[in-house]
C-alpha positions as a printed NumPy array, in Angstrom:
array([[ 92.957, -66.219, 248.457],
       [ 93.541, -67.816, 251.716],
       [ 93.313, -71.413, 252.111],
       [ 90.634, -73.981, 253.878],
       [ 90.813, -77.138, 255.921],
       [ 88.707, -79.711, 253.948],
       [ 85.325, -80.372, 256.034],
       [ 86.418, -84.391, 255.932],
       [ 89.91 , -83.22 , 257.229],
       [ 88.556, -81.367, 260.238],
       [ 86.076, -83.834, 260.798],
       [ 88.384, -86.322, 261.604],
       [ 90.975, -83.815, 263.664],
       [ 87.954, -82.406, 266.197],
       [ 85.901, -85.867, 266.34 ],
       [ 86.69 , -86.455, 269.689],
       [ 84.611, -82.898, 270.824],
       [ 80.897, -85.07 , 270.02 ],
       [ 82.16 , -87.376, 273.483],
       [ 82.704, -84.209, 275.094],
       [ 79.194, -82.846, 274.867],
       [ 76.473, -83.053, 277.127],
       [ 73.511, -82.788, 274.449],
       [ 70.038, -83.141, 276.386],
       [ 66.536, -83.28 , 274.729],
       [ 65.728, -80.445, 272.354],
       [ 62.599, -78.075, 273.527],
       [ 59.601, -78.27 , 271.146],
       [ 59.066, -74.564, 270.968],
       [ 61.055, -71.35 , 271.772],
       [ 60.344, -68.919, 274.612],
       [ 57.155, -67.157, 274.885],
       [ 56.826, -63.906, 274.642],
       [ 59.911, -61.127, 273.568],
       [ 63.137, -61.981, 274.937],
       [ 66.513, -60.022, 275.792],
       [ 69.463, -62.   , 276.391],
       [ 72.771, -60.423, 277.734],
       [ 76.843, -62.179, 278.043],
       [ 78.167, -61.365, 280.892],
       [ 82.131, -61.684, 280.5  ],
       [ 82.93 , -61.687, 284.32 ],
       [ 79.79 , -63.916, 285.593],
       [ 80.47 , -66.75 , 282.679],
       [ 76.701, -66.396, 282.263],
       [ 73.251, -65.315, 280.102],
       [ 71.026, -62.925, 281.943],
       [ 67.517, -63.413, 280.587],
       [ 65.167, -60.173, 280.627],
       [ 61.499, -60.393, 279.903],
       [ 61.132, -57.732, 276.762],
       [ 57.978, -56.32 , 277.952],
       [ 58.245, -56.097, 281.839],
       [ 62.089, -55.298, 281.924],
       [ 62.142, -58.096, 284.644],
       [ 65.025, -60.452, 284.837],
       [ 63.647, -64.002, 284.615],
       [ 66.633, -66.283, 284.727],
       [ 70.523, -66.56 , 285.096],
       [ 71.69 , -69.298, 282.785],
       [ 75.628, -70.461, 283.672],
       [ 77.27 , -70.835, 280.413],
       [ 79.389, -73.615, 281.643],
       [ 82.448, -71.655, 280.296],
       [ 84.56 , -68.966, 281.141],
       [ 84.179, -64.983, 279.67 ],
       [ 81.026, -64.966, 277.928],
       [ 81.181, -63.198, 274.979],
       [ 78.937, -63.378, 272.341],
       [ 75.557, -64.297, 271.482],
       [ 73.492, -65.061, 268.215],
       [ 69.738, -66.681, 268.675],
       [ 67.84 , -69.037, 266.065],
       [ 64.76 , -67.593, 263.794],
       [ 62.769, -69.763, 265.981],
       [ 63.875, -68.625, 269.116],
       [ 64.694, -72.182, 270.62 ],
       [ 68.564, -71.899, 270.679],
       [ 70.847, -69.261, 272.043],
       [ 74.163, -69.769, 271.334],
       [ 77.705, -68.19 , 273.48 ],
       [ 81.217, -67.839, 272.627],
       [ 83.421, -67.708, 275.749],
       [ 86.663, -65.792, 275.091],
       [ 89.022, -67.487, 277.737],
       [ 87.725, -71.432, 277.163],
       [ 87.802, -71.308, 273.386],
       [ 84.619, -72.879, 272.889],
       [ 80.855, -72.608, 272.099],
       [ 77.844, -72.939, 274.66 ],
       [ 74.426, -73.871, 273.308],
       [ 71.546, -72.668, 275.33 ],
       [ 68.3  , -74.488, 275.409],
       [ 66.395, -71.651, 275.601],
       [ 62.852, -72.839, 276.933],
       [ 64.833, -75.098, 279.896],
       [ 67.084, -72.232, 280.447],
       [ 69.996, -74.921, 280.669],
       [ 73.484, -74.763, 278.746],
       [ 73.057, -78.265, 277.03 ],
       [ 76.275, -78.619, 274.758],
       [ 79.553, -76.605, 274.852],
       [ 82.114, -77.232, 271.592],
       [ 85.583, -75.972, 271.155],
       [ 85.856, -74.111, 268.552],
       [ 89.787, -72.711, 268.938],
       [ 91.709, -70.04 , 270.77 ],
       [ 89.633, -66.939, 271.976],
       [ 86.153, -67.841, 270.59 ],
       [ 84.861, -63.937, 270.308],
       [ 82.044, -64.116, 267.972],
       [ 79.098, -66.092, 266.805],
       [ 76.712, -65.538, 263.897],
       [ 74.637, -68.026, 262.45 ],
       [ 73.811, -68.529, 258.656],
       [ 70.907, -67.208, 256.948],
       [ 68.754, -70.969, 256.623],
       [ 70.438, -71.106, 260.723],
       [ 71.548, -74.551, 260.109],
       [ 75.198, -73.241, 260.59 ],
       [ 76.866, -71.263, 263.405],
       [ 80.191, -69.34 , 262.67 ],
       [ 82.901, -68.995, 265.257],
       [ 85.998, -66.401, 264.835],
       [ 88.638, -67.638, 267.001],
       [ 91.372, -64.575, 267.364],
       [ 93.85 , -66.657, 268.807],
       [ 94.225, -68.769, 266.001],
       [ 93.212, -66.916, 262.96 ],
       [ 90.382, -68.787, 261.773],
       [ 86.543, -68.968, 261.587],
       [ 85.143, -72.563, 262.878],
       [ 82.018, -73.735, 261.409],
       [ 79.304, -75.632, 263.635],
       [ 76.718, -77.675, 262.671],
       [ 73.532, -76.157, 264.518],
       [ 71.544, -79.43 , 264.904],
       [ 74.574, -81.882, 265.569],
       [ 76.445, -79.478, 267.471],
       [ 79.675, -80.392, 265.787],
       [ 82.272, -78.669, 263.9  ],
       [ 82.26 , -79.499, 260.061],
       [ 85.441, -77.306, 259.024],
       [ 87.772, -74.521, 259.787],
       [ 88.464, -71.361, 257.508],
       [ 91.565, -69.792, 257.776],
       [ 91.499, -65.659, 257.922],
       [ 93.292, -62.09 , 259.129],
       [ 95.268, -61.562, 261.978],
       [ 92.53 , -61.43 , 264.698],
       [ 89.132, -62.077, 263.339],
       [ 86.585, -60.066, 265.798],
       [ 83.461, -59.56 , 263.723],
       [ 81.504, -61.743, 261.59 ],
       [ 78.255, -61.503, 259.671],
       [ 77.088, -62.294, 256.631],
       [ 75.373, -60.683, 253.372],
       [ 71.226, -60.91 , 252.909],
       [ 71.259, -63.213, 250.28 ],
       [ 73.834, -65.599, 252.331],
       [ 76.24 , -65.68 , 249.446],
       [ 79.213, -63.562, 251.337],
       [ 80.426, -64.017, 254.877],
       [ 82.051, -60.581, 256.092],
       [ 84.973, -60.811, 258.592],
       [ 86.856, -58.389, 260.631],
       [ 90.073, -58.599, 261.298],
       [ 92.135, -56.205, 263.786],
       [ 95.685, -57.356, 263.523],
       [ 95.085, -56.588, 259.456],
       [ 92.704, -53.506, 259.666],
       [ 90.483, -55.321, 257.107],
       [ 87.153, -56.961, 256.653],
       [ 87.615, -60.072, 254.649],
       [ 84.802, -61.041, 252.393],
       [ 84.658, -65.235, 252.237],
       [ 82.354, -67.08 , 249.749],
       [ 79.959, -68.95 , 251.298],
       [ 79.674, -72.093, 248.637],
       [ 83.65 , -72.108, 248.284],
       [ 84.508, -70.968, 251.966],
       [ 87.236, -68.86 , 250.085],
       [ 88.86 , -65.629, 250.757],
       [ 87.797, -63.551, 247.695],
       [ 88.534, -60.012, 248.801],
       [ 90.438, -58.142, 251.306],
       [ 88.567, -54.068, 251.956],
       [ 90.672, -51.757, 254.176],
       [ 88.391, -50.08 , 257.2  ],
       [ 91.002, -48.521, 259.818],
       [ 92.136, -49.232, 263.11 ],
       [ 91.153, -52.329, 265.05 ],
       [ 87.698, -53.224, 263.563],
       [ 85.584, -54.706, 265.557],
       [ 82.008, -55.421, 265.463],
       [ 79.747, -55.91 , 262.267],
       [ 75.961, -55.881, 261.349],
       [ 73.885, -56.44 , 258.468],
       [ 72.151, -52.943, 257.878],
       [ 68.73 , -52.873, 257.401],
       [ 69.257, -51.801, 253.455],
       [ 71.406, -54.64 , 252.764],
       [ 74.96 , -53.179, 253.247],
       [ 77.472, -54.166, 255.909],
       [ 78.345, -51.697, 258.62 ],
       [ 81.369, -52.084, 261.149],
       [ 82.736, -50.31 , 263.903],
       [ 86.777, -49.152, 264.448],
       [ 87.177, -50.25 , 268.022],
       [ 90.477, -49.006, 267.806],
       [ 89.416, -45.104, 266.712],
       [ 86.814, -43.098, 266.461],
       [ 84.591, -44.061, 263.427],
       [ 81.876, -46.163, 262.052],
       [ 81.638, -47.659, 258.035],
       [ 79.749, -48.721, 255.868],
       [ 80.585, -51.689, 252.615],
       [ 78.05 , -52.494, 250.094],
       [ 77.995, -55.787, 248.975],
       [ 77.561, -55.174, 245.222],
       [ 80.97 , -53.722, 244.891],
       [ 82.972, -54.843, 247.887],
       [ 83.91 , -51.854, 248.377],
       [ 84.061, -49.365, 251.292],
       [ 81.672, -46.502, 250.455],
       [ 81.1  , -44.185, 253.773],
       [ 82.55 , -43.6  , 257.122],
       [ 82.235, -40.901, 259.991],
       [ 83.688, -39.917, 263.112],
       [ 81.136, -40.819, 266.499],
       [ 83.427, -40.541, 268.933],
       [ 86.341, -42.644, 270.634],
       [ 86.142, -46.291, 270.945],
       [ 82.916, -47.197, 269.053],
       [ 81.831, -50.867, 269.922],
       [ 78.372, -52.266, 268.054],
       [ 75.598, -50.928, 266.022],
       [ 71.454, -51.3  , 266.131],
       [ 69.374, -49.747, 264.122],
       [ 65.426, -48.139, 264.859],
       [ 63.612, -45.113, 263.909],
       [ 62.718, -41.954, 265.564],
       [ 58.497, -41.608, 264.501],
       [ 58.921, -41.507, 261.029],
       [ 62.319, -40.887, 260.626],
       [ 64.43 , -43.763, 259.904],
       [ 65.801, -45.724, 259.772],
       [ 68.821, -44.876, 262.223],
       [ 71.758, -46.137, 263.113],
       [ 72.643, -46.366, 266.751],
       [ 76.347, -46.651, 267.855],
       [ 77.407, -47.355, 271.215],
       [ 80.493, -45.116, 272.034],
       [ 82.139, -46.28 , 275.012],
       [ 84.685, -43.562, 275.154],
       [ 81.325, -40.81 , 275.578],
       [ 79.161, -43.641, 278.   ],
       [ 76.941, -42.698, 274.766],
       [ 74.914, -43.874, 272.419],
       [ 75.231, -41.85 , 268.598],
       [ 72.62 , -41.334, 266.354],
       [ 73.466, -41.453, 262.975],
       [ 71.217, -41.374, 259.56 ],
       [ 71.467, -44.901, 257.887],
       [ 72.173, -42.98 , 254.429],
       [ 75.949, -44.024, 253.241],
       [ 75.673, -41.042, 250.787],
       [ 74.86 , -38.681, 253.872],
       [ 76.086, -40.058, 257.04 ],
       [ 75.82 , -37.651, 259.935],
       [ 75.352, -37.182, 263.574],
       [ 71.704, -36.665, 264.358],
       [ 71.473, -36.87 , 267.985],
       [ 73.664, -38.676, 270.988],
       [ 71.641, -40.337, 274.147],
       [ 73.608, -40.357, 277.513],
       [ 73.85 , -44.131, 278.714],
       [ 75.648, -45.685, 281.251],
       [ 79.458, -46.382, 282.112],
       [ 81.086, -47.667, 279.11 ],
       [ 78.366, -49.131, 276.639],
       [ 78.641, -51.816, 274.761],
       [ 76.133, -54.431, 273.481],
       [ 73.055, -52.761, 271.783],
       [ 70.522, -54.106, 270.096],
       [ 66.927, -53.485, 268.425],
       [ 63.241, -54.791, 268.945],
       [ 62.025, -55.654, 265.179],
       [ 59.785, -52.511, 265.113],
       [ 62.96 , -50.435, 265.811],
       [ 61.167, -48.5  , 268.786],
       [ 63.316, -50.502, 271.465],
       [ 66.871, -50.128, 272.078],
       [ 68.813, -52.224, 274.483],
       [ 72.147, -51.089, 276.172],
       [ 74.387, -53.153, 278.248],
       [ 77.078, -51.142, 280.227],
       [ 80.15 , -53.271, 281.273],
       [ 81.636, -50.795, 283.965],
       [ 78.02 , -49.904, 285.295],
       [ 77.11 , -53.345, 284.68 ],
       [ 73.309, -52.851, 284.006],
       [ 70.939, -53.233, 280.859],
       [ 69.073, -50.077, 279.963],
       [ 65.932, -49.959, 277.909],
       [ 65.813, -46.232, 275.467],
       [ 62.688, -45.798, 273.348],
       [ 63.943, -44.236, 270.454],
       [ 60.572, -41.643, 269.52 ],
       [ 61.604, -39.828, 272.839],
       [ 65.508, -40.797, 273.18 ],
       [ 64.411, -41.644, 276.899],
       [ 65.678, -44.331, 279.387],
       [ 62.55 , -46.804, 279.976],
       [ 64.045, -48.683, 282.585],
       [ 67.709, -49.701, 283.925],
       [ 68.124, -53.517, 284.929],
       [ 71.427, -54.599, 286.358],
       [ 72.698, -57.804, 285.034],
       [ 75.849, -60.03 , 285.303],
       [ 79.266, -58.501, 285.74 ],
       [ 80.887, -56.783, 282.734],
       [ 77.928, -57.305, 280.038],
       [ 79.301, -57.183, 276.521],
       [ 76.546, -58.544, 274.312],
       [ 73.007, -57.862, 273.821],
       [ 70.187, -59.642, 271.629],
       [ 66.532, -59.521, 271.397],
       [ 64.261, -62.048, 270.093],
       [ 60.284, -61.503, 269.884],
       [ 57.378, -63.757, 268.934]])
């Protein structure tokens, strides 16, 4: 098991990050209305979409450089950002449309995933091999836990007991212990894995960036239990249903500028249908009904709308310069 930096130990190493924020007044309500928010690496910024009109509304600047990553609050008030090349953590007021805090977090913030009661946000930092842990209402960091070589993905089990971790230099998703912060088990995946999701059924599914397939771990065992080729360079995973079949998993595959359609079934995993997109997809996620999918492209740099009954492109709204992330949010 890997070891963790007390909380009072990190405390007092990282104190001096609460002078460097800029925290303004908290909004009293979220944002009206469905929501899509996109990172754009190359514009350091948040596009904000309107989820029913498709029209852009805003352009938040993150205040940081290479957006990454985004994970919003149940309530829909605060968006949070990693930015890859500053190593830190924007929060986003999201009904002022104003960056109000930015924390560092550590080398190469990539990901961000908030706990299950949202009172926590967790950072993987790939540079330095460890997950930071941010207090959601403070903004400041109350510990560090070390991991893998490279920690890229990060999310976390239904019941909030198990944090899941990918790690690329390792070619392993770490499983931590949420009450003990500990290390308790190390599951072999493949090459460079990358992103992670919370399936719809409970189990965790990742993408190999590095190959050509897709997994699946369920959390009663710990165990790998189902994988399958979609194609080269898979990057994130949605899920939605097609009428009444469903629910499906939907993998952007940026090595086909496609998304892949597979059936969420572990125990029968296969190919159902694949949905031309544009250049180099990416980000994808799902509207909570699962008839929504949203696509952002980072060579064609737009944000592409497919309902999933007719595998058609709604609408295609260009966005900030190489988008990477994607996440909706409705009322």
């Amino acid at each position: 098991m890997r070891a963790i930096i007390p909380v009072a130990l990190s405390l007092g190493l990282v104190a001096g990050c609460a002078a460097e924020m800029q925290v303004k007044e908290t909004a009293e309500e979220g944002p009206r209305g469905a929501r899509v928010f996109v990172a754009n690496e190359s514009s350091n910024s948040v596009t904000v979409v309107d989820g029913e009109s498709f029209q852009v509304i805003a352009t938040v600047d993150s205040r940081n450089h290479a957006t990454h990553d985004l994970a919003i609050s149940r309530d829909g008030r605060w968006l949070f950002a990693t930015n890859l090349a500053s190593g830190r953590l924007s929060a986003i007021n999201t009904r002022a449309l104003e960056t109000v805090a930015s924390i560092a977090t550590g080398d190469r913030a990539h990901v961000v995933t908030l706990t299950n009661d949202n009172r926590q946000a967790w950072v993987a930092n790939i540079g330095d091999n460890t997950i930071s842990i941010v207090d959601t209402g403070t903004f400041r960091i109350l510990g560090t836990i070390a991991v893998g070589k490279g920690p890229t993905g990060l999310t976390f089990s239904r019941d909030g007991r198990f944090a899941y971790v990918s790690n690329q230099g390792d070619k392993t998703v770490e499983v931590i212990d949420t009450a003990t912060h500990r290390v308790v088990k190390a599951i072999p995946v493949g090459t460079n894995p990358h992103f992670l999701v919370l399936g719809p059924d409970g189990r965790i599914w990742g993408t190999n960036t590095g190959g050509t397939d897709i997994y699946v771990i369920d959390p009663v065992t710990q165990d790998k239990i189902g994988s399958i080729n979609v194609g080269p360079a898979p990057q994130q995973i949605a899920f939605g249903f097609k009428g009444l079949q469903g629910p499906n998993a939907y993998v952007t595959v940026a090595g086909l500028n496609r998304v892949v359609v597979v059936s969420a079934d572990p125990t029968n995993l296969r190919i159902l249908e694949q949905i031309d997109v544009g250049q180099r997809p990416n980000g994808i996620s799902n509207n909570r009904e699962g008839t929504r999918l949203f696509v952002v492209h980072e060579n064609s740099n737009d944000l592409k709308v497919i309902d999933t009954g007719s595998s058609s492109v709604l609408a295609t709204v260009p966005v900030g310069r190489k988008p990477i992330r994607v996440v909706y949010h409705g009322n």
